[in-house]
N, C-alpha and C positions, 0 to 999 in steps of 0.2 A: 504494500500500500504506500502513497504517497499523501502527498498534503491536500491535493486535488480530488484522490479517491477517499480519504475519511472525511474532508468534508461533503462527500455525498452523502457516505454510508449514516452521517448524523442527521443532515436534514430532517429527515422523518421521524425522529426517535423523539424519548423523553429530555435525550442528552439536549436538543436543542430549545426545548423550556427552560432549561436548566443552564443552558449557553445565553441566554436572551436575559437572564436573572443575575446572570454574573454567581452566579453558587458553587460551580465547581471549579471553577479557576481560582480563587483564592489560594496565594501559596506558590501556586506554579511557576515553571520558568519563566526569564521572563521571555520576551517575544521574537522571534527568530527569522532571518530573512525572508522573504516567500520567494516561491519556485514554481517553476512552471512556465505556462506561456508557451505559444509557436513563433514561428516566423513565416514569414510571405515576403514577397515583391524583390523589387529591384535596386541596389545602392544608386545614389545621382553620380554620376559625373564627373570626372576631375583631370583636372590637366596631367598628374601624378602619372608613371607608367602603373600597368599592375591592371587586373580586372580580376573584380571580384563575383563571387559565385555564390549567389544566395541562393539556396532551395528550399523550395516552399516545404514545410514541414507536417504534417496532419498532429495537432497536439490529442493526448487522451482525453483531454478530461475539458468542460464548457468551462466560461468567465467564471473570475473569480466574485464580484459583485457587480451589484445592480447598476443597471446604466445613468447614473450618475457622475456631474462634472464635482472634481473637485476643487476647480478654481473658485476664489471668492468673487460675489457679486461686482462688476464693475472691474474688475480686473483687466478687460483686454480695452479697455477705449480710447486707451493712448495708442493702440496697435495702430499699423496701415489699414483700410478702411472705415478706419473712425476719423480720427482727428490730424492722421498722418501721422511724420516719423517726428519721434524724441529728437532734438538735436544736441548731442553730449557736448558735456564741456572737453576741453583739450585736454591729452594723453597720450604719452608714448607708451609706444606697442612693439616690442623687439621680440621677432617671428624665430625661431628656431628646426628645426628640422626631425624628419623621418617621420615615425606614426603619430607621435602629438602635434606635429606641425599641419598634418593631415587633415586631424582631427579637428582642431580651433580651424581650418580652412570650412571644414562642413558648418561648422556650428557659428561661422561668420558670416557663410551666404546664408545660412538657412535660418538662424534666429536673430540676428543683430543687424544685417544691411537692410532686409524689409521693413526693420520698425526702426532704427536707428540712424539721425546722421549724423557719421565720423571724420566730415569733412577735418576738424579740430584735432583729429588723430595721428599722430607723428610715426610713420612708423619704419623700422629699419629692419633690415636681413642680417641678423649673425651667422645665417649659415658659414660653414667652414670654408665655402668657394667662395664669399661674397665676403669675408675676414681675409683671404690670400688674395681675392683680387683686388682689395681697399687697401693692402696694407695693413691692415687691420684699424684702418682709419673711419669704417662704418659702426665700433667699438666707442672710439672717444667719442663720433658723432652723435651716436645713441645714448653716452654718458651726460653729456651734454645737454639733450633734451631734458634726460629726467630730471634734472639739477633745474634746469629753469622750470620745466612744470611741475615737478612735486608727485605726480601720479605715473606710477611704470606698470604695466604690465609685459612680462616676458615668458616666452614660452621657454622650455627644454632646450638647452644647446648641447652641443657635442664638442667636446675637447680631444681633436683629434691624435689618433697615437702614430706609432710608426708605419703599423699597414696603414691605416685608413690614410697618411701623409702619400705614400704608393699608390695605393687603389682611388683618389681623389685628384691624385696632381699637385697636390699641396707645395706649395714652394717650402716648407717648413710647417711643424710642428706648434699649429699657435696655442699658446696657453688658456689657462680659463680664464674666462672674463669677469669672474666674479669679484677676485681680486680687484681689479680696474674699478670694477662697478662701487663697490664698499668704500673705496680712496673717494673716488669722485663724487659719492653722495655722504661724504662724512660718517659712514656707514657707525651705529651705537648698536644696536643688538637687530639680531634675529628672531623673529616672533614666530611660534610652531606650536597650533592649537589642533588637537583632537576635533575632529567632524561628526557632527552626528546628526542621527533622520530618525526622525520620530517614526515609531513601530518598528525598527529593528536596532538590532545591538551591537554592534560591531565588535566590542572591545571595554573600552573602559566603559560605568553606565554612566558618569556626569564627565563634566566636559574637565581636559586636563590642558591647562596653557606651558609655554617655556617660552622664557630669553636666553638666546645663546649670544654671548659676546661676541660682536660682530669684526673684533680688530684683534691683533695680536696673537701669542702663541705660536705654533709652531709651524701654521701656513703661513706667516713671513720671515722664516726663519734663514737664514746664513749657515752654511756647512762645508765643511772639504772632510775629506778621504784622507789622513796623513798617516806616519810611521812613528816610529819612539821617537822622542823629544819630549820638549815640555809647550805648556800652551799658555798666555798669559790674556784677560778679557779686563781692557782699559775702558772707561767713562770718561770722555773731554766733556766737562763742562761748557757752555757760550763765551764762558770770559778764558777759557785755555787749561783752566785744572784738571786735573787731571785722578781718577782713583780708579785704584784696580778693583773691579771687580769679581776675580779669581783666579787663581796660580794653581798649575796642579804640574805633574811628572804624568807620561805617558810611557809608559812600559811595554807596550805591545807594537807588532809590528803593523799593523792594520786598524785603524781607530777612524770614527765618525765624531769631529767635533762640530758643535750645533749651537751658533747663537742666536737668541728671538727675547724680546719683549712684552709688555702684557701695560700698551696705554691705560692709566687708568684714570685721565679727565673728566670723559663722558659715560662714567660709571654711574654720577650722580643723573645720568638722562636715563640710562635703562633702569636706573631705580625707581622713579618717577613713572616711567614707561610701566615696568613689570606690578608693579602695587595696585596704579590707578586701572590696571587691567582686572589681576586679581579682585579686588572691593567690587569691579563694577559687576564680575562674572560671579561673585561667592563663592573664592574659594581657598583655601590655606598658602599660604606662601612659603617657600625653601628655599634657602640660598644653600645651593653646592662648592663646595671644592675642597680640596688634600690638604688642608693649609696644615695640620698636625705634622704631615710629614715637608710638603713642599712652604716653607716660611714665608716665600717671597707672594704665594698666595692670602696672607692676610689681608693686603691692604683692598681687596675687592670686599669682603668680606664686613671689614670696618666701616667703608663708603656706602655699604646699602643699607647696613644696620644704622649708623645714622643718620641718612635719610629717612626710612619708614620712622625711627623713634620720633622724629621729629615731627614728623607731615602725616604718619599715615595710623601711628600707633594706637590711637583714640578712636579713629573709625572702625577699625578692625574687632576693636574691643565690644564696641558698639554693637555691629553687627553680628557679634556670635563666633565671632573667624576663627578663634584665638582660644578657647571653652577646650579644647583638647591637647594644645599644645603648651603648657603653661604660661598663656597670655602674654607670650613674648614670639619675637621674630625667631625662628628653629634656623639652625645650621645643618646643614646636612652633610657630613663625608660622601664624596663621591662615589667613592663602594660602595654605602651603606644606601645610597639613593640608586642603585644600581639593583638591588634588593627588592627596595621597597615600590620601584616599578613595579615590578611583578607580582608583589603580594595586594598593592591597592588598586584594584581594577573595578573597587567603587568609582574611582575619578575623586574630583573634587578638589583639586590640588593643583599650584603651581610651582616650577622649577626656573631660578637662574644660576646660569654656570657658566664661568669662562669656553672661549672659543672650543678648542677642541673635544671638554667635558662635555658641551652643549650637543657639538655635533653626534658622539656615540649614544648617549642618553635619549636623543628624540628618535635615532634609528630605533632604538628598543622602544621605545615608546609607540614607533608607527608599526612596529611589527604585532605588539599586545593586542594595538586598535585596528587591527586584519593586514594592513598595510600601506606602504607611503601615500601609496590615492588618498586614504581617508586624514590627512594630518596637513596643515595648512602654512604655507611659510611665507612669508613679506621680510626683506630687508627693512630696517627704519632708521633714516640719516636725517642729517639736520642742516640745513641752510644757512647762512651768515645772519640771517634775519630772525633765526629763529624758528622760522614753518619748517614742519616736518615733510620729509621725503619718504615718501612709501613705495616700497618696489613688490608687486604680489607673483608667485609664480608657484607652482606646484612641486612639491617637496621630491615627485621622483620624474625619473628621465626619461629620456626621449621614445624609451620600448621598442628599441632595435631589434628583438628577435618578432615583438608582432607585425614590425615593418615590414622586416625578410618576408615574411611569411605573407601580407598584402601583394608584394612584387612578384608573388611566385603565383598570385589567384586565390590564396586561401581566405576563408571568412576570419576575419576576427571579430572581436567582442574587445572593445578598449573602454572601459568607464571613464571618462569623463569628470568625475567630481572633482578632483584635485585640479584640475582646468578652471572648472569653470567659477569655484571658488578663488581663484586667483583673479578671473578677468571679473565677476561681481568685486572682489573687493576695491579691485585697482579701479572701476567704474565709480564706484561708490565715494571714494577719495577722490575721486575726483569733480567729484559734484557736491562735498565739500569742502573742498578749497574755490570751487567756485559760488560756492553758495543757491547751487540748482541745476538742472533742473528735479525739482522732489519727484517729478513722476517717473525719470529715470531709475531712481530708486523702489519706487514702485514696482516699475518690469524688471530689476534684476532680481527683485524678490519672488516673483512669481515665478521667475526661471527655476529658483532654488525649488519654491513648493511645487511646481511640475514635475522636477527630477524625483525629489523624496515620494511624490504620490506614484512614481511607475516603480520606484523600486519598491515601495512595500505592496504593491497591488502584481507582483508576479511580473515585470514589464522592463525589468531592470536586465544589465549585462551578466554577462556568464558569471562574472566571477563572486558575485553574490545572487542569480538565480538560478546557475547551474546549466546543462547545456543547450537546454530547449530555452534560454533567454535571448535579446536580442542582440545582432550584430552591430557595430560600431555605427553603420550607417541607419541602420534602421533604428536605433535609440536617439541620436542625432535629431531625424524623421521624426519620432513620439514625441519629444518634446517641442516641437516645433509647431507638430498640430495642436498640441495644445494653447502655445501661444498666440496660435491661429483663433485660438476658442471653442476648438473641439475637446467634447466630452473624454474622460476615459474610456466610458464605454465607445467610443469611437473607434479612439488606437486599441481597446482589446478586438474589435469586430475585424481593423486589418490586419494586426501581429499576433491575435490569440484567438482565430475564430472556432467556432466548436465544431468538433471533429465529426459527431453524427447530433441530430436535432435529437436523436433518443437518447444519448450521453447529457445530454441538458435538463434542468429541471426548469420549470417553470418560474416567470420571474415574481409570481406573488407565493411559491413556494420557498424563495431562497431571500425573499424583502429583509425580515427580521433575524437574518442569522448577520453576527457578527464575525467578520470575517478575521478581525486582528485576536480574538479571542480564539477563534478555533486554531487559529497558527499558534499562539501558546500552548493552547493543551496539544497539538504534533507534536511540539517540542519537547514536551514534559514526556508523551508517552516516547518518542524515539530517543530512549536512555544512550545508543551508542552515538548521536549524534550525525549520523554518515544519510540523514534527509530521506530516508524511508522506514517502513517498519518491517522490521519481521514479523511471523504469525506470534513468537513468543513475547517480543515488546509491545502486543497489540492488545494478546489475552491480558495479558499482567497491568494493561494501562487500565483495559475495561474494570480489573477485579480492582485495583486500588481506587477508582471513580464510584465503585459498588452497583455498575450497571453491566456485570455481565450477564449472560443470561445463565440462565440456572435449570439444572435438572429437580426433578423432585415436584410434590405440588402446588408449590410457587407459580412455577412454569417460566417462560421468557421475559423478562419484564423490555426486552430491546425487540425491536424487528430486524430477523438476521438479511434479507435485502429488499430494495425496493419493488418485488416482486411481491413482497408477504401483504395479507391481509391486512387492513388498516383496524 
């Protein structure tokens, strides 16, 4: 059985009084992806080489609910055919390459150029050809903008290695650009927040922020390769003084010495940054790092704690924040928060930590919360003036093996949400720093509640509805109709139509059943997790619910199928 066959086999039963009451779900898990869905039609278009190969799928099992929209009233009438196109305020937009670059192409002609105009939109190619044919001059031009506008959106780029320098033509090996990018927007931390969609779970269940320092450490670090000798690490002061550092004797014949610093001016920005975030989200604050063992880590440590004492200390206290941690700012050993990922997958907590603690700690973090699609990352630098710089882009990369695999014809299933979470946010900054337009904000909100509504209504990509979910293009496609102002029941009628009209139940037989309910108690009953049931996870779900049916003169109290007597 699956998700699609128990909720048939309950319709008819007592279980479904008793789903309509909320009575036996009390307790249960909580709510688990939904699965299922077919597919139909044909991908649009693209200048890209590569053809893709949809085939129409026949699904088992009818919709999952009733043909109802789930957009809110008045939601599309800033669309085209209403009132015309949104005109956004100004944004740079730095294009990237292979399947994500793909992907933001569909979901550029298909949801953003009919309702939006980006005339104001700056936009540059960091491909690796258009970085070797610039010089890498399309880089600083691109820095450039985002420093005067304030709002970046970038997609996925690729740092090309030695083959890809061969296989490309590359005049050379250009480095990542992110470096570049962090210098030239005064880069203070990295912002990398857990995603979440109402009715399913991904991972943690409240939401979990991080700043990871965005300067310093061991990505600007100096090194050579030497032999025995000794190594001496000098400070000139501005006025010519001079202090060593440190002196050591190297004994070996093979040594890596490595020098890097750890700015810590705009420590009091990401403090400010990290706090005012935490208070607004409700959730516990942690500052990370070694400082026990690594000393020279104190002084971040010293700089956030007295910022919150100061500014943030009394709020926190106020709002309850603080009630489990001894009503102070907590420290955390980076081991020790290393740990406590794993064990708090309530959520509910924030983390800052120097650059490269930052960077290990949110990988674990996006692996807890399923993976890097669901986890959210913005650069945030700061201007001479003061206004901040926001750069949004999706925490993973380009998904060169689903690329290969478009070029070759095969279907893929790429989600989207780490996308399109970036270009909503970079959108959204940027319509406040212009101060409008609010309805822009409007339609990137309904992009969001369009995507959460197909993935908890079975409608979602593979990788959270399994393999009868929809292909890149065709998800692309459902959210689109939506935006158009098409029902759900719409896009289930073309991506999930019912395989035999006798497989369907009638739509005032299935009005009253609660479909986010009945996916819990799947959940609950498929103990081994792997999205179907065995006959034995099925009996044992009925007997622990106390509706199995029973021999003796009791008799049945369930109807074994929709064949049986009423």
């Amino acid at each position: 059985a699956d998700p699609e066959a128990l909720r048939h086999i309950l319709t008819h039963t007592m279980i479904k009084r008793q789903l309509a009451a909320g009575s036996v779900l009390r307790g249960l898990a909580p709510r688990l992806a939904a699965a299922g869905g077919g597919k139909q039609g044909s991908p649009p278009s693209h200048r890209h080489l590569g053809v893709i190969s949809v085939a129409a799928q026949k699904p088992r099992y009818g919709p999952v609910m009733s043909a109802v929209s789930l957009a809110p009233p008045g939601s599309h009438r800033f669309l085209s055919g209403g009132g015309g196109k949104i005109v956004a305020p100004r944004m740079t937009y730095i294009s990237g390459e292979e399947m994500t670059h793909y992907c933001m192409e569909l979901i550029l002609d298909r949801w953003i150029k009919p309702n939006v105009e980006t005339s104001g939109w700056e936009f540059f190619d960091l491909s690796c050809k258009a970085r070797d044919d610039t010089e890498d001059k399309v880089l600083h031009d691109a820095v450039a903008s985002g420093k005067k506008i304030g709002a970046i959106f970038k997609e996925p780029t690729v740092t090309p290695t030695q083959v890809q320098k061969i296989k490309l033509g590359l005049k050379k090996t250009w480095g990542s650009p992110n470096g570049a990018m962090r210098k030239g927007w005064n880069g203070i931390t990295i912002s990398r927040d857990t995603i979440h969609i109402d009715g399913l779970e991904l991972g943690f269940k409240k939401k979990v922020l991080f700043e990871r320092h965005a300067v310093g450490g061991e990505y600007g670090a100096g090194w050579k390769d030497v032999g025995e000798g000794s190594v001496e690490t000098i400070f000139t002061a501005a006025d010519g003084t001079k202090t060593v550092i440190d002196k050591r004797e190297l004994k070996d014949d093979n040594n890596a010495v490595v020098t890097y610093h750890n700015p810590l001016d705009n420590v009091d920005d990401l403090a400010h940054i990290f706090f005012t975030r935490c208070l607004e989200s409700e959730v516990v604050p942690y500052v990370v790092t070694k400082k026990t063992v690594f000393k020279w880590q104190e002084g971040f440590w010293a700089k956030m704690k007295a910022v919150f004492d100061e500014h943030y200390l009394a709020d926190f206290k106020a709002a309850g924040l603080l009630k489990n941690c001894g009503g102070e700012l907590q420290h955390l050993i980076s081991d020790a928060a290393t740990m406590q990922i794993i064990r708090w997958t309530g959520g509910g907590f924030g983390m800052a930590a120097h650059n490269y603690d930052g960077d290990m700690l949110t990988d674990e973090i996006a692996q807890i919360h399923r993976s890097p699609g669901f986890i959210t990352s913005n650069l945030v630098g700061k201007n001479e003036d003061g206004s901040l710089i926001k750069e949004f882009e999706a925490s993973h990369g380009t998904v060169a093996d689903m690329w290969e695999a478009h070029l070759k014809g095969k279907e893929t299933s790429l989600n989207p949400l780490g996308l399109v979470e970036a270009l909503i946010g970079a959108v959204d900054h940027s319509v406040d720093l212009a101060g409008g337009p609010a309805e822009l904000k409007v339609f990137t909100g309904n992009i969001r509640k369009h995507i959460h509504a197909l993935f908890v209504n079975n409608l979602g990509t593979r990788d959270l509805t399994g393999p009868a979910g929809l292909t890149t293009e065709q998800f692309v496609d459902a959210v689109g109709m939506m935006i158009e102002g098409k029902s759900l029941a719409d896009v289930q009628k073309k991506y999930a139509p019912a395989a035999d009209p006798n497989d369907v139940l009638e739509e005032e037989g299935i009005a009253d059943i609660d479909d986010g309910m009945v996916m819990r108690l799947f959940k609950d009953l498929d103990s081994n997790g792997d999205g179907s049931l065995s006959y034995k996870e099925f009996s044992q779900g009925l007997a622990r619910l106390n509706v199995a049916p029973k021999t003796g003169p009791v008799g049945r109290v369930l109807r074994i199928s929709l064949d049986d007597a009423e």
